[in-house]
C-alpha positions in Angstrom: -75.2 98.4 40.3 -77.5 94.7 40.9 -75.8 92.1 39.0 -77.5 88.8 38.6 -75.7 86.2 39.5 -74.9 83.5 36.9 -76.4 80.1 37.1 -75.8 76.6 35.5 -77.5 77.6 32.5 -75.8 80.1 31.5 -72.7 77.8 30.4 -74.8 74.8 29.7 -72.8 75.5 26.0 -69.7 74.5 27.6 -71.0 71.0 27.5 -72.3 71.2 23.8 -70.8 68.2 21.7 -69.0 68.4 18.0 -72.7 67.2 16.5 -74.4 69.7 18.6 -72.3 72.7 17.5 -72.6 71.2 13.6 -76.4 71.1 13.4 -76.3 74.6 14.9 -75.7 76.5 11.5 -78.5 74.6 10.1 -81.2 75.6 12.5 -79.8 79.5 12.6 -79.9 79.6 9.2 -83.9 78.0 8.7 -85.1 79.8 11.8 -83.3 83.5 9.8 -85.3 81.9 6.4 -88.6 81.5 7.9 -88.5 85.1 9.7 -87.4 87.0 6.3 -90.2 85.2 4.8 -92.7 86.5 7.2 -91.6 89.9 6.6 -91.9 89.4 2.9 -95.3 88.8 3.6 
């Protein structure tokens, strides 16, 4: 089995602030609005 081998990025989250994980919710939640909303469509 190939694995890829992680990299940096992969736990660029570990250096994620309080404010960054706060305004997180708010951009999941508008990005989940404005796809049910094109479905609607």
């Amino acid at each position: 089995m190939k694995r890829t081998p992680y990299t940096p990025s992969d736990f660029a989250w570990t250096k994620w602030s309080a404010t960054d994980i706060k305004a997180l919710p708010a951009k999941i939640i508008a990005e989940k609005k404005a796809r049910f909303l094109a479905i609607k469509k």
